[in-house]
Biopython code that builds the backbone (N, CA, C, O; Angstrom):
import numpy as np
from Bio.PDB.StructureBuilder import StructureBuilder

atoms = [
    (1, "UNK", "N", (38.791, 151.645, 131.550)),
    (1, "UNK", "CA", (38.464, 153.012, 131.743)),
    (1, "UNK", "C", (38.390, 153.630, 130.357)),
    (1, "UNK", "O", (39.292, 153.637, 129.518)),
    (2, "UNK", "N", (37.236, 154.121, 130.255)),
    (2, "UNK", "CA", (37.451, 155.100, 128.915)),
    (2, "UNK", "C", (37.165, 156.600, 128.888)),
    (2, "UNK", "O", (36.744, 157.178, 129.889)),
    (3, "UNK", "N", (37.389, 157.199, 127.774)),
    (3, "UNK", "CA", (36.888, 158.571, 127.264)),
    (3, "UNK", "C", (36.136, 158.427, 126.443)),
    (3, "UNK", "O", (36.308, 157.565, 125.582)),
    (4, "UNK", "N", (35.069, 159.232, 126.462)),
    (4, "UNK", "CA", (34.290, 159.718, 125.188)),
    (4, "UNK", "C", (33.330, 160.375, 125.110)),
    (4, "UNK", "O", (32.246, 160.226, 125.674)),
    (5, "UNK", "N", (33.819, 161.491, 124.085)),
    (5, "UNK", "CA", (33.155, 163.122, 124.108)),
    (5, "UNK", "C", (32.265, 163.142, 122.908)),
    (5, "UNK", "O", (32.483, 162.453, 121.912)),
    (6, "UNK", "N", (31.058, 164.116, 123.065)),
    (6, "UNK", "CA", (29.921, 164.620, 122.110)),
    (6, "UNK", "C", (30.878, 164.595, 120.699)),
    (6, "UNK", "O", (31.502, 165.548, 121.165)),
    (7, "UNK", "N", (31.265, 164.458, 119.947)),
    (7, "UNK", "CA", (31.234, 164.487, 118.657)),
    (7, "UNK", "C", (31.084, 163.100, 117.724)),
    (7, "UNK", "O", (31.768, 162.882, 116.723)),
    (8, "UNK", "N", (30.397, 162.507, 118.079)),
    (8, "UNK", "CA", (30.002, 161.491, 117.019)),
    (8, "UNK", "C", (29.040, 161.823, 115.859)),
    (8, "UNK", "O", (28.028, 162.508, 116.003)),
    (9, "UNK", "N", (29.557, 161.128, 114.379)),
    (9, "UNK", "CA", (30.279, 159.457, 114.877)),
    (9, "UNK", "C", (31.515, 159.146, 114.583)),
    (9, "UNK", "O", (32.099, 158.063, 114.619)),
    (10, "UNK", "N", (32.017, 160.674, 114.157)),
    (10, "UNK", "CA", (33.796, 161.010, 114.196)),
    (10, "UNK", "C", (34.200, 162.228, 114.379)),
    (10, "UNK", "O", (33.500, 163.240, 114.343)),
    (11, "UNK", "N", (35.800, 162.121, 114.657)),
    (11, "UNK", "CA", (35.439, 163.976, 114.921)),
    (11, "UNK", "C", (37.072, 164.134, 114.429)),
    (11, "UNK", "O", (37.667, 163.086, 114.177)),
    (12, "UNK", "N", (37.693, 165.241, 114.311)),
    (12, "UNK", "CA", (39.398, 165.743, 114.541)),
    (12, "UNK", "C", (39.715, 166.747, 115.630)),
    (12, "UNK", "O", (40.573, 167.629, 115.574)),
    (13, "UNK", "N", (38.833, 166.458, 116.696)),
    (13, "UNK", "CA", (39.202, 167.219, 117.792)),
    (13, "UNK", "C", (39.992, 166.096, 118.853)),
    (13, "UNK", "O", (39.304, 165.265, 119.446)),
    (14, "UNK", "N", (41.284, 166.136, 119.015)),
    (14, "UNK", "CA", (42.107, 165.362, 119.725)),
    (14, "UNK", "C", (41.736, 165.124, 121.148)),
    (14, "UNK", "O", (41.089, 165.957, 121.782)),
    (15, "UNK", "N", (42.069, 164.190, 121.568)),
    (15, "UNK", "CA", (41.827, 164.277, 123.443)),
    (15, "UNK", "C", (42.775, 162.838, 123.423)),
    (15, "UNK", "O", (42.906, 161.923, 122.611)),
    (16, "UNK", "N", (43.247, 163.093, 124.513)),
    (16, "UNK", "CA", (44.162, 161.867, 124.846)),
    (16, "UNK", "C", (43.786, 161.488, 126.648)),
    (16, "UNK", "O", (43.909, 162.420, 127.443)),
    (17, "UNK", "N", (43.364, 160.171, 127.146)),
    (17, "UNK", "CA", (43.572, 159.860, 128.302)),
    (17, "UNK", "C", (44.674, 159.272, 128.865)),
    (17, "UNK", "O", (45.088, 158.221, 128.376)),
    (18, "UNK", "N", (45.391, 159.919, 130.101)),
    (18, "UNK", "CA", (46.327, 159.083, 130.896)),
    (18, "UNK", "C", (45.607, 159.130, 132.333)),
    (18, "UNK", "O", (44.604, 159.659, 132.813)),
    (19, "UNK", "N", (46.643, 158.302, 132.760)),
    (19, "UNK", "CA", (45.681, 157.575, 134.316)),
    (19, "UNK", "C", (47.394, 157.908, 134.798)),
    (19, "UNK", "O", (48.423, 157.376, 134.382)),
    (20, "UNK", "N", (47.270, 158.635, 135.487)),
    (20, "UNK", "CA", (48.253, 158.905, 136.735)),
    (20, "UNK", "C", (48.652, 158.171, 138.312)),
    (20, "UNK", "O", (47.940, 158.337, 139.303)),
    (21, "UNK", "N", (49.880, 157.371, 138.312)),
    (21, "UNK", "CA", (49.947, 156.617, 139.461)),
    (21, "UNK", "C", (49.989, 158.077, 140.465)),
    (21, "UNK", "O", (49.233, 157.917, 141.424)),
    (22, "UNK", "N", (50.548, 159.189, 140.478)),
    (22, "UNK", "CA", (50.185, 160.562, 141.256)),
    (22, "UNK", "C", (49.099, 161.811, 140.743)),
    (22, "UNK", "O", (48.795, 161.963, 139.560)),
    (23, "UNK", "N", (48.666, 162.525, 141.677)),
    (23, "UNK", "CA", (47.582, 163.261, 141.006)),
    (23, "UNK", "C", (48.228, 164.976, 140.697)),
    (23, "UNK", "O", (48.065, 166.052, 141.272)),
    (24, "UNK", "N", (49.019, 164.529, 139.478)),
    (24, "UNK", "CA", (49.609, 166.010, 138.921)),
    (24, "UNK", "C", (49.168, 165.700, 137.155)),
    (24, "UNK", "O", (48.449, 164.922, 136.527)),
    (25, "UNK", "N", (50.068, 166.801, 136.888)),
    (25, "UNK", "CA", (50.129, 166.444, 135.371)),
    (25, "UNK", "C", (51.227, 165.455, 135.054)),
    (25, "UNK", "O", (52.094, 164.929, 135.751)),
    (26, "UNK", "N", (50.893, 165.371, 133.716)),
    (26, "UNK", "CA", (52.214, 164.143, 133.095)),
    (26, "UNK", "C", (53.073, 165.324, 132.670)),
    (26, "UNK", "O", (52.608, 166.298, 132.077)),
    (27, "UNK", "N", (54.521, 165.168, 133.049)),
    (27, "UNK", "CA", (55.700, 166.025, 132.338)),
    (27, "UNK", "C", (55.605, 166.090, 131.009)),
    (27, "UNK", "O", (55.678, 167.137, 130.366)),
    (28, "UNK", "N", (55.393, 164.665, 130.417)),
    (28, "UNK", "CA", (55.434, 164.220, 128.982)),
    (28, "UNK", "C", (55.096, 162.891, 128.350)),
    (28, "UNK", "O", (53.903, 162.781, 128.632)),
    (29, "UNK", "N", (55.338, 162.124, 127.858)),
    (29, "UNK", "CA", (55.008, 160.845, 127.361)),
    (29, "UNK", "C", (56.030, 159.552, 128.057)),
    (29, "UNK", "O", (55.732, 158.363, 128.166)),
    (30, "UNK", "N", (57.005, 160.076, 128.371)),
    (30, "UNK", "CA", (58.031, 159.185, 128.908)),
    (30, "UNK", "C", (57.684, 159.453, 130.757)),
    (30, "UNK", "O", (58.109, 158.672, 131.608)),
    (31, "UNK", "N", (56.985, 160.493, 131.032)),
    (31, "UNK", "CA", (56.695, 160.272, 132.509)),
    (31, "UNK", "C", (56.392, 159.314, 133.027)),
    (31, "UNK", "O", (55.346, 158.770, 132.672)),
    (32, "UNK", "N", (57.298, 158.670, 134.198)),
    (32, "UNK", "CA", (57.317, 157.056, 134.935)),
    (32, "UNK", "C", (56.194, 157.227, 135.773)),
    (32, "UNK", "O", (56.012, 156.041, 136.047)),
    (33, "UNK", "N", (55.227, 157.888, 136.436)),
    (33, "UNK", "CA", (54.076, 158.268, 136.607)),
    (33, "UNK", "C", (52.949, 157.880, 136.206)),
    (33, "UNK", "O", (51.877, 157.777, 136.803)),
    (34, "UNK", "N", (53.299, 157.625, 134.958)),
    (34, "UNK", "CA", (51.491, 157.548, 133.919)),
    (34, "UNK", "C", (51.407, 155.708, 133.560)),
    (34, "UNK", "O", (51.848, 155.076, 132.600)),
    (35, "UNK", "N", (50.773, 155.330, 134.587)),
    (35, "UNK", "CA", (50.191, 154.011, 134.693)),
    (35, "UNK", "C", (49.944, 153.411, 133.014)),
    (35, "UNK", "O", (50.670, 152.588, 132.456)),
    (36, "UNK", "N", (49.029, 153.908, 132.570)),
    (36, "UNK", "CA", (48.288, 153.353, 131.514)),
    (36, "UNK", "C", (48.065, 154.740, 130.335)),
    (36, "UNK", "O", (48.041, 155.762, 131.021)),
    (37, "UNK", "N", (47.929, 155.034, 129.098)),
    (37, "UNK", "CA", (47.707, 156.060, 128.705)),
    (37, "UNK", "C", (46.697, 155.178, 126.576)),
    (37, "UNK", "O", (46.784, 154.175, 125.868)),
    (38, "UNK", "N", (46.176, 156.091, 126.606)),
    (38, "UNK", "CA", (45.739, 156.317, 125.187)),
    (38, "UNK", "C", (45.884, 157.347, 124.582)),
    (38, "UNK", "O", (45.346, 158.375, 124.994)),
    (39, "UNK", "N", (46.617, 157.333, 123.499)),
    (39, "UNK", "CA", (46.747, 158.549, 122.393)),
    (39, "UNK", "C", (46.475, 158.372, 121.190)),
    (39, "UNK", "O", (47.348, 158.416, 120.324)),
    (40, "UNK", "N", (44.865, 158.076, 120.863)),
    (40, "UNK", "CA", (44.438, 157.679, 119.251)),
    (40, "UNK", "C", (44.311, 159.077, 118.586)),
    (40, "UNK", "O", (43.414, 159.844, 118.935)),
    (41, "UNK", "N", (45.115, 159.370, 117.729)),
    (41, "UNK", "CA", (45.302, 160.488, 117.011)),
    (41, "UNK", "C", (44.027, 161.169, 116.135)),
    (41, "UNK", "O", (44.245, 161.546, 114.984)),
    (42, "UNK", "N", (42.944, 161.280, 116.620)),
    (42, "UNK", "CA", (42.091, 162.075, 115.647)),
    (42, "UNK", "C", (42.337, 162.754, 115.244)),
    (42, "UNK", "O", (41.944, 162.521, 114.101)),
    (43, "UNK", "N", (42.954, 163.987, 115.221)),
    (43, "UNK", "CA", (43.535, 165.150, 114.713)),
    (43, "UNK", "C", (44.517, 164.810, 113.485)),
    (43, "UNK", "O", (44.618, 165.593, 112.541)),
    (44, "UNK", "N", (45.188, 163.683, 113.541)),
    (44, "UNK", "CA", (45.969, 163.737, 112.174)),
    (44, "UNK", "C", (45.673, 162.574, 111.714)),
    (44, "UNK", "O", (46.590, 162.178, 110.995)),
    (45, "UNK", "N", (44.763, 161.783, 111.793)),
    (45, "UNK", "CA", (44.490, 159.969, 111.074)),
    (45, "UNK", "C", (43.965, 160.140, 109.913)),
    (45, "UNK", "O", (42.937, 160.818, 109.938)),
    (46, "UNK", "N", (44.305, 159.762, 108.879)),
    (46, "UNK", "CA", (43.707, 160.092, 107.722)),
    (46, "UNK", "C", (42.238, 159.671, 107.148)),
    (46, "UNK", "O", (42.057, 159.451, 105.950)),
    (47, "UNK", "N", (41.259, 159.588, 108.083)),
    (47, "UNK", "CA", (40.207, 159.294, 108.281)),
    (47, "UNK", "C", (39.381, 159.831, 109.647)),
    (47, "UNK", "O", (39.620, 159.591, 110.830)),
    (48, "UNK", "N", (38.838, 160.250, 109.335)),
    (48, "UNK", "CA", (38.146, 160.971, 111.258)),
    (48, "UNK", "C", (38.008, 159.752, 111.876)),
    (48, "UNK", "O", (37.532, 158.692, 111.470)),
    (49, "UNK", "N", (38.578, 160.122, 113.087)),
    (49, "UNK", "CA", (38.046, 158.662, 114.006)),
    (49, "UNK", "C", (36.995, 159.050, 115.108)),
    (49, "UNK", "O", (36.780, 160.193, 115.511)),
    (50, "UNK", "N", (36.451, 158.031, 115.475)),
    (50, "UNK", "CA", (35.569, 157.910, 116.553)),
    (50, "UNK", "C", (36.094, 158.596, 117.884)),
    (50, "UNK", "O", (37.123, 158.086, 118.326)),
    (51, "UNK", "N", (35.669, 159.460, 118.464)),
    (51, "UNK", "CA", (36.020, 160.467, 119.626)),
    (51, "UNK", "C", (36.068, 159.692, 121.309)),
    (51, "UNK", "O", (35.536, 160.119, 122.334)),
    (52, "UNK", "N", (36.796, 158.592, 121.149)),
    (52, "UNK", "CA", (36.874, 158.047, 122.051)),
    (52, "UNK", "C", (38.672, 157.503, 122.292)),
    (52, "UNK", "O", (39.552, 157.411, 121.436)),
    (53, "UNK", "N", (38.728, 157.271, 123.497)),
    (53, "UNK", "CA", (39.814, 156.617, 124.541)),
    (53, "UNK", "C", (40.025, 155.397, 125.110)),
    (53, "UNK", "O", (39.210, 155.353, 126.031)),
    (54, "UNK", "N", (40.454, 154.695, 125.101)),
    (54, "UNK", "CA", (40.366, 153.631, 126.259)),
    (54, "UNK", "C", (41.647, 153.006, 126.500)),
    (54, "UNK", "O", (42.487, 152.837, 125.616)),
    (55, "UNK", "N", (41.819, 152.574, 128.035)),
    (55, "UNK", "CA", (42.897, 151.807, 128.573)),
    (55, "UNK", "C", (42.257, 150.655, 129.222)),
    (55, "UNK", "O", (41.038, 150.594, 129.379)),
    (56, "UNK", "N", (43.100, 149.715, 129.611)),
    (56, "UNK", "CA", (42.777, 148.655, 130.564)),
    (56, "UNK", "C", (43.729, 148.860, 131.604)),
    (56, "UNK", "O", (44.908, 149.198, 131.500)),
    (57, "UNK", "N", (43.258, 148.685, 132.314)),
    (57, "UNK", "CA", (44.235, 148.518, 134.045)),
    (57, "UNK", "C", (43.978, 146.603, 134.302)),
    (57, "UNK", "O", (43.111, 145.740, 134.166)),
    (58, "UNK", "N", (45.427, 146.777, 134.756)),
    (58, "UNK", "CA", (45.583, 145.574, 135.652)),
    (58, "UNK", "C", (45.934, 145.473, 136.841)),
    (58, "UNK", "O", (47.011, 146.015, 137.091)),
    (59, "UNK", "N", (45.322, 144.879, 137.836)),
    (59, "UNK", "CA", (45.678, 144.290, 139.299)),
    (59, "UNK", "C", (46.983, 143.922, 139.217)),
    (59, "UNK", "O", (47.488, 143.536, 138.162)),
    (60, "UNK", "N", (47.805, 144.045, 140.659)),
    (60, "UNK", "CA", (48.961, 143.723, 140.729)),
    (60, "UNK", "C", (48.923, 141.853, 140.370)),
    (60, "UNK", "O", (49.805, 141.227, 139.782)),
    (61, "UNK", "N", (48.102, 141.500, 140.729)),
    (61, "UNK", "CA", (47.768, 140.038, 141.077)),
    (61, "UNK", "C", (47.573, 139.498, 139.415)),
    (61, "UNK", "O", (48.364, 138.643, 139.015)),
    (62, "UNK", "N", (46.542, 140.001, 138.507)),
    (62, "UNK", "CA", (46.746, 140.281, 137.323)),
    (62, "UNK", "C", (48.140, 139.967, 136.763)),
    (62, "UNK", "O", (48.598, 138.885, 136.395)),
    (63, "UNK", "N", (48.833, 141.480, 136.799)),
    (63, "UNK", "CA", (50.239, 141.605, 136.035)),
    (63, "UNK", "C", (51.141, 140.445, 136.299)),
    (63, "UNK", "O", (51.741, 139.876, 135.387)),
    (64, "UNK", "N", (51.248, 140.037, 137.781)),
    (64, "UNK", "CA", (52.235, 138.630, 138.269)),
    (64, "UNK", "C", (51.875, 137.549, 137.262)),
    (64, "UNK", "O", (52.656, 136.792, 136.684)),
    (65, "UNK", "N", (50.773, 137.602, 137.174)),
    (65, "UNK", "CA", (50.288, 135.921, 136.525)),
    (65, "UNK", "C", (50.891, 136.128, 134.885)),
    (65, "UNK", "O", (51.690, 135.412, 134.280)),
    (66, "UNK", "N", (50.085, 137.568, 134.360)),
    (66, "UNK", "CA", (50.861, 137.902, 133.362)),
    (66, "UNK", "C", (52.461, 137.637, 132.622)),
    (66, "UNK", "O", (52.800, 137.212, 131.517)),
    (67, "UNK", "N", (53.122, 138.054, 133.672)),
    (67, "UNK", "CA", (54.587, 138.037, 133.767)),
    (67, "UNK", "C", (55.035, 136.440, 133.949)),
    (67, "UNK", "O", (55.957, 136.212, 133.167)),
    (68, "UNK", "N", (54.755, 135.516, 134.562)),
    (68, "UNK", "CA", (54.879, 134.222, 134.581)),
    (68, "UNK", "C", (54.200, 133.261, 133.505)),
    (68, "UNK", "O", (54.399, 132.047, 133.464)),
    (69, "UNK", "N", (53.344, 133.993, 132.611)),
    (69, "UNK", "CA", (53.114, 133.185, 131.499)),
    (69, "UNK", "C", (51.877, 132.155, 131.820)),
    (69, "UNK", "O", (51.898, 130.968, 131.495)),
    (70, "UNK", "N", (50.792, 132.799, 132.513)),
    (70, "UNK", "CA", (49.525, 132.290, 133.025)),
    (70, "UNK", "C", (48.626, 133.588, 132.649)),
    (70, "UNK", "O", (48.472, 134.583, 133.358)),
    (71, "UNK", "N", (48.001, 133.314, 131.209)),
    (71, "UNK", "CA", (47.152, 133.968, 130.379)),
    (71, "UNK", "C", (45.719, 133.839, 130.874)),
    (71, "UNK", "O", (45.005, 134.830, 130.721)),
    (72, "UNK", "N", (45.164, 132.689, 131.482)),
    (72, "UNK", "CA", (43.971, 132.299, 131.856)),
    (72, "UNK", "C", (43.633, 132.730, 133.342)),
    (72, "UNK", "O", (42.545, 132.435, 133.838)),
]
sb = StructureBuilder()
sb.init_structure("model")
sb.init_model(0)
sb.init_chain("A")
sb.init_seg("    ")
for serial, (resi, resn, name, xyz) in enumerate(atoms, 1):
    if name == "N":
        sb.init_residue(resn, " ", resi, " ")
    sb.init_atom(name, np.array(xyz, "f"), 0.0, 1.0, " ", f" {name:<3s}", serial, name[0])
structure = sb.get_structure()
C-alpha cells in the first residue's frame, strides 16, 4: 500500500501513512491498533525527500511461515 502526493521530485511537506486494524484515529505511535505504519520524515531529512509512503501488509498465513523461519 502506498502514499503519494503532487510534489515531485521532492518536497518538505510531511505526510505519514498508517493502516488501522479499527477505523478511528491512531492515539499515537505506540497505538496497538495501527497494523503497519510509515513515517519518512520529509520535513526534517536533511535532503528533500521524495513525497511518498509505503507499507507492506502480510497475510496471517504469510506472518506464520514468517515466524517459523520459512522465508520462501
Amino acid at each position: 500500500m502506498s502514499l503519494r502526493w503532487g510534489a515531485w521530485p521532492t518536497t518538505r511537506q510531511d505526510l505519514d501513512l498508517v493502516v488501522m486494524a479499527s477505523n478511528r484515529r491512531p492515539t499515537g505511535p505506540g497505538d496497538s491498533a495501527i497494523v503497519a505504519q510509515s513515517t519518512n520524515p520529509q520535513a526534517d531529512a536533511a535532503e528533500a525527500l521524495p513525497p511518498t509512503e509505503q507499507v507492506t501488509l502480510l497475510s496471517a498465513f504469510q506472518r506464520r511461515r514468517l515466524q517459523h523461519g520459512f522465508a520462501g
